[in-house]
C-alpha positions as CSV (number, residue, x, y, z in Angstrom):
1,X,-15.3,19.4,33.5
2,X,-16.4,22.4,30.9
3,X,-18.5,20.5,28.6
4,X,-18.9,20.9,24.8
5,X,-20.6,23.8,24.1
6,X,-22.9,24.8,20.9
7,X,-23.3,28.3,20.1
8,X,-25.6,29.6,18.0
9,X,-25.6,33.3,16.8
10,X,-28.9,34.5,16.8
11,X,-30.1,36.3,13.0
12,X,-33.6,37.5,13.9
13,X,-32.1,41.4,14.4
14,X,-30.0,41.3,11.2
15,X,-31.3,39.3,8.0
16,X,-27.8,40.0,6.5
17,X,-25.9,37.9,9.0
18,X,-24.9,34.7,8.6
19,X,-26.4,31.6,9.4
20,X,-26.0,30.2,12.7
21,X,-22.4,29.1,13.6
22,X,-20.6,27.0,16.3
23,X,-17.7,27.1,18.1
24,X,-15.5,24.2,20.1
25,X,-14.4,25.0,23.2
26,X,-12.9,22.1,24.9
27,X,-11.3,19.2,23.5
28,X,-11.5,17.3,26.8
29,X,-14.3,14.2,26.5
30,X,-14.3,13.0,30.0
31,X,-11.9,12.5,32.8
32,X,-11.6,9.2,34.0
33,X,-9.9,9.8,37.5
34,X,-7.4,12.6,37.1
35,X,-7.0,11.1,33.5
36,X,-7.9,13.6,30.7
37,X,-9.7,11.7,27.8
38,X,-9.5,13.4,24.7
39,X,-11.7,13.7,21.9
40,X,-9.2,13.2,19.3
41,X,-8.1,9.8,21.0
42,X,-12.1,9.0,21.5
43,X,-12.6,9.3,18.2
44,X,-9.6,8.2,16.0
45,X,-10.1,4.9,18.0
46,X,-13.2,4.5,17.2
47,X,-12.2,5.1,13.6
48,X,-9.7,2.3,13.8
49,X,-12.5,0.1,15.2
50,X,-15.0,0.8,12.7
51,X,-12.5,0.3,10.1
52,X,-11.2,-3.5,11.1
53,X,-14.8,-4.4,12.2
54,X,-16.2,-3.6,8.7
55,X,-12.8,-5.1,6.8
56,X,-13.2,-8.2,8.9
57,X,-17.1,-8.8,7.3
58,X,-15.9,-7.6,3.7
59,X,-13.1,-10.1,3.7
60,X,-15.4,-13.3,3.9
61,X,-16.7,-12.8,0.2
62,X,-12.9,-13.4,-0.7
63,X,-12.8,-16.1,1.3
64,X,-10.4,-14.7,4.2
65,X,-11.9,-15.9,7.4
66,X,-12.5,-12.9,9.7
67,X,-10.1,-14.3,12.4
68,X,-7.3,-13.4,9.8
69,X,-8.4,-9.9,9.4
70,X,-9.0,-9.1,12.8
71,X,-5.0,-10.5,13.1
72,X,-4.0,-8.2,10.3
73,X,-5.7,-5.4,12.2
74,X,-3.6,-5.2,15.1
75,X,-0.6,-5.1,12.6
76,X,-1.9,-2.3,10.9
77,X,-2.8,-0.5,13.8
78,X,0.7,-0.3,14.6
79,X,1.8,0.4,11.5
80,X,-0.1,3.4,11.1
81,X,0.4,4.6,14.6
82,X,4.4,4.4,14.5
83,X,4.0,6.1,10.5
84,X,1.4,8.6,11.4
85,X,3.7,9.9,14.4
86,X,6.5,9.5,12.9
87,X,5.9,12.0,9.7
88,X,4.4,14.4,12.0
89,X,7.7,14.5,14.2
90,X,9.6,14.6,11.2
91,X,7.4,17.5,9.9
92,X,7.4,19.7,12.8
93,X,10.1,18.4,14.8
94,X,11.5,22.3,15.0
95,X,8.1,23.9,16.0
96,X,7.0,21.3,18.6
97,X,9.7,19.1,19.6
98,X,13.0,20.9,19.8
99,X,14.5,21.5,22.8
100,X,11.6,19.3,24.9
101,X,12.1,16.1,26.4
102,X,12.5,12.9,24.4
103,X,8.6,11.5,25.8
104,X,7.1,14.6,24.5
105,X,7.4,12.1,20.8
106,X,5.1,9.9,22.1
107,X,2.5,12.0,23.7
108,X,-0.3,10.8,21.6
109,X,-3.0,12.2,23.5
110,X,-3.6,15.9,22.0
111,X,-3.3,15.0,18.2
112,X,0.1,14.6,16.3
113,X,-0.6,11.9,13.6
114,X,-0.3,12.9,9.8
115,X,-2.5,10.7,7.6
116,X,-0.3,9.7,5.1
117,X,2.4,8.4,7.4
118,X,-0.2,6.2,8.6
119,X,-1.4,4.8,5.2
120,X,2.6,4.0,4.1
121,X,3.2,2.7,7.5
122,X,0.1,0.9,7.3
123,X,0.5,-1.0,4.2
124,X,4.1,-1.5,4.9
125,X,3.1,-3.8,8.3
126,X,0.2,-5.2,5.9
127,X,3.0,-6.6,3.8
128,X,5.0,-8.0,6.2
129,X,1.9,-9.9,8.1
130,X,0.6,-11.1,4.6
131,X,4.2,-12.3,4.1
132,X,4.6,-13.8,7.5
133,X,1.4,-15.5,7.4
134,X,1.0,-16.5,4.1
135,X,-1.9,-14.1,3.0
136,X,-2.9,-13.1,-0.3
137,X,-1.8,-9.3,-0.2
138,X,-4.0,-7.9,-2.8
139,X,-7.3,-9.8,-1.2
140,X,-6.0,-8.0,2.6
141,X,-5.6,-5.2,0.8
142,X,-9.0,-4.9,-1.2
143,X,-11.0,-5.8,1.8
144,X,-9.2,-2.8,4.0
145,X,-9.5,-0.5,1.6
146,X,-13.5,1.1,2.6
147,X,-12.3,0.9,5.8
148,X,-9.5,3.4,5.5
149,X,-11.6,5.7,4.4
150,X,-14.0,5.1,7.0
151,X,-11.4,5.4,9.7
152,X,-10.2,8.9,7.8
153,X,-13.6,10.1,8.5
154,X,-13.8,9.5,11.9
155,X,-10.4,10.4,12.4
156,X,-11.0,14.3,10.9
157,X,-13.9,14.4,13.3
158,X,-10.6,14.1,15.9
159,X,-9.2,16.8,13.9
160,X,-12.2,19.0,14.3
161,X,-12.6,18.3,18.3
162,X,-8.7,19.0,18.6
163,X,-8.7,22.3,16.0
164,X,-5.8,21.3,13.9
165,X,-6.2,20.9,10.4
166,X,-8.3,23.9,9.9
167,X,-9.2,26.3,7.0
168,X,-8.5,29.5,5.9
169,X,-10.9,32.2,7.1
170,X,-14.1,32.4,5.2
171,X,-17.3,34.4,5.6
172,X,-19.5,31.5,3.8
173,X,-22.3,31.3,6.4
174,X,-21.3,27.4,7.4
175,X,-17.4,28.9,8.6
176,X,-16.7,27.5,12.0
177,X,-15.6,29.9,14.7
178,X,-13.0,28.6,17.3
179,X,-12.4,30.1,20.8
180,X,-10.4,33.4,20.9
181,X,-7.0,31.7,22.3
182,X,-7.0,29.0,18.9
183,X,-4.4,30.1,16.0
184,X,-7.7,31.7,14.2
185,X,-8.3,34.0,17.0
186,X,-12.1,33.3,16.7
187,X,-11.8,34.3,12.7
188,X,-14.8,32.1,10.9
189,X,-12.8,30.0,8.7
190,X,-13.6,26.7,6.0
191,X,-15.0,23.5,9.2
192,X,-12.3,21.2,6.3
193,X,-12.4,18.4,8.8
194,X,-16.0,18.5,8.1
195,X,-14.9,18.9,4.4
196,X,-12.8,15.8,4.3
197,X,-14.9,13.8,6.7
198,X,-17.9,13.4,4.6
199,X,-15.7,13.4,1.3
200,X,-14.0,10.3,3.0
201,X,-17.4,8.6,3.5
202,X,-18.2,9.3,0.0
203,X,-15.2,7.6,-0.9
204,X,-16.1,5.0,1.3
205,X,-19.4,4.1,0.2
206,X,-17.8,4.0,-3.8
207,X,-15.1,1.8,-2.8
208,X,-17.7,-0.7,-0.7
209,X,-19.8,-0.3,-4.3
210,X,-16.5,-1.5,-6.0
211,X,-15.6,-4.0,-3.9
212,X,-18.6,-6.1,-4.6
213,X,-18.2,-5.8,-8.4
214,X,-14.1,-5.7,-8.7
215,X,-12.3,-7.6,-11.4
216,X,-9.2,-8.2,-9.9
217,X,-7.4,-8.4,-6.7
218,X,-5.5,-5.0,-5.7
219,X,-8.4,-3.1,-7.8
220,X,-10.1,-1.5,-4.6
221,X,-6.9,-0.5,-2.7
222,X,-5.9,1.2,-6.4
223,X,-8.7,3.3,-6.5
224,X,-8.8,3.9,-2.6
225,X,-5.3,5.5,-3.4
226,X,-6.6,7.4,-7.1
227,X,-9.4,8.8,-4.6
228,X,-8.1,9.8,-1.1
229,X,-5.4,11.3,-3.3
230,X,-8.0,13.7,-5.5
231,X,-10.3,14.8,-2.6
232,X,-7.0,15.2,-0.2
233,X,-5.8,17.5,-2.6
234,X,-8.8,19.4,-2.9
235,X,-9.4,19.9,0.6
236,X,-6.3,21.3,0.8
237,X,-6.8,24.3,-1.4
238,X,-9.0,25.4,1.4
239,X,-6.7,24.7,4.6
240,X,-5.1,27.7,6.5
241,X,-2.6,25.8,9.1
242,X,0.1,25.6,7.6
243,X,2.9,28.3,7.5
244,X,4.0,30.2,4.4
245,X,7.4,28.5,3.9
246,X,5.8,24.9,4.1
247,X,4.7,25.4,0.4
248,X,6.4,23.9,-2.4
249,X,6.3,25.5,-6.0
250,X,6.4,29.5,-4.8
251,X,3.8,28.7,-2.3
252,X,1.4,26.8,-4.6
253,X,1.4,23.2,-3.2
254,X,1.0,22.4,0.2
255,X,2.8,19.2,1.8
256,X,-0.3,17.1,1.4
257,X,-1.0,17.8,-2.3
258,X,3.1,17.2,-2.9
259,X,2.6,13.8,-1.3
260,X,-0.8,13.2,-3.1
261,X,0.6,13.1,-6.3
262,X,2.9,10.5,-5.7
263,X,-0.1,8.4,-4.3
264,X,-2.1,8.8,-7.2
265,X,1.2,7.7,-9.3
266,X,1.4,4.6,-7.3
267,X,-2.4,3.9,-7.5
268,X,-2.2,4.7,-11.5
269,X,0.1,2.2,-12.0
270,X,-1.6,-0.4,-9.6
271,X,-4.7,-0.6,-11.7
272,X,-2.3,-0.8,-14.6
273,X,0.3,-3.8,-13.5
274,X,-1.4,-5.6,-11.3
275,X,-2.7,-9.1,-12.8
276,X,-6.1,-10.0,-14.2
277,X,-8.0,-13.4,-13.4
278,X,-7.6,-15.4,-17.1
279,X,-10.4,-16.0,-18.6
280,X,-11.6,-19.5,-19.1
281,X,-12.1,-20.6,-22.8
């Protein structure tokens, strides 16, 4: 197995060059048998962990007994797995799928997912457990909220591992250099996994802040929403992967920032409608 490799360029014979660099060359974690284990997999699992462990501890302040949580986590697991793939398939059903067999839709194993299929199917399966089960929505909601954003961050971490998702070339002297044979051809372009990794623990750590001083149930999923949408869409202004004709507005918007707006609608008018406590007099 080639192993993950850091290399560092060297600066000592050239003061104007830039700062050291690093390049992935193997998205391959470990091979258990003749079994390929993939970063990508490695991590976005461990993103999915992180995320229900720290939702099932939040949720005891609002009284939801962790069992409960750990129940809605398997739901949304799924959720977001069958939305995720789905949106991607949907997306680039003519660049990776046509003309392949009908498996190739559910070969998870080398990246595919698109995060907001994943939050909408997500939420959707959220819904129907809370329903089901007789949950209080907006208290599952508020208490999985951080944890999204947590899960985001490990899941661009996948990203970065796999090489999708990347920027447009840059010579700022953090750009990260892929192998020769990736899409960049070994160009130094914007690390925006790294980008939208640490701006998704950011967002994490102000929506754990919130939750412990919200005012109303639904407040925490609102804002997770206002928030993922904002630094989504500025992350985006520095992505390269996507082709010219996947822009919208004469190739000013890409497919993320289309979508973002209508999450940020949706989050706007959460924090609007939804229903305050009523105070005591």
């Amino acid at each position: 197995m080639r192993s993950l490799r850091v290399v560092l360029a060297t600066c000592a014979c050239n003061p104007l060059r830039p700062v050291p660099y690093f390049g992935l060359v193997h998205k391959v974690a470990f091979h258990f048998g003749s079994w390929a284990i993939y970063w990508y997999g490695v991590l976005v699992a461990s993103g999915f962990l992180a995320g229900l462990w720290t939702a099932s501890r939040r949720g005891l302040r609002d009284g939801l007994p962790a069992e409960k949580v750990l129940d809605t986590g398997v739901w949304i697991i799924l959720g977001a797995m069958l939305g995720s793939r789905a949106l991607f398939v949907a997306t680039y059903w003519n660049e990776e799928f046509a003309g392949k067999p009908f498996l190739a839709v559910f070969n998870l194993r080398q990246g595919g997912l698109v995060f907001y299929g994943g939050l909408i199917g997500a939420s959707l399966a959220t819904v129907v457990f809370a329903r089901l089960k007789q949950l209080p929505l907006w208290k599952l909601a508020d208490a999985f909220a951080p944890s999204i954003a947590l899960g985001a961050a490990f899941g661009r971490l996948g990203c970065l591992m796999n090489g999708c998702c990347f920027g447009r070339d840059t010579g700022l002297p953090w750009a990260i250099h892929f192998p020769a044979d990736h899409a960049t051809q070994g160009a130094g372009v914007h690390p925006t996994q790294v980008y939208d990794s640490l701006l998704n623990l950011a967002l994490y750590a102000g929506l754990a802040w919130l939750y412990r001083r919200k005012k109303f149930d639904g407040q925490v999923f609102a804002a997770h929403l206002i928030g993922y949408a904002l630094l989504r869409s500025l992350v985006e202004v520095f992505r390269g992967d996507y082709k010219p004709q996947e822009y919208y507005l004469g190739g000013w918007v890409s497919p993320a920032q289309f979508v973002s707006v209508g999450i940020l609608v949706v989050g706007l008018v959460l924090l609007v409608l939804l229903p305050r406590p009523q105070s005591k007099k």
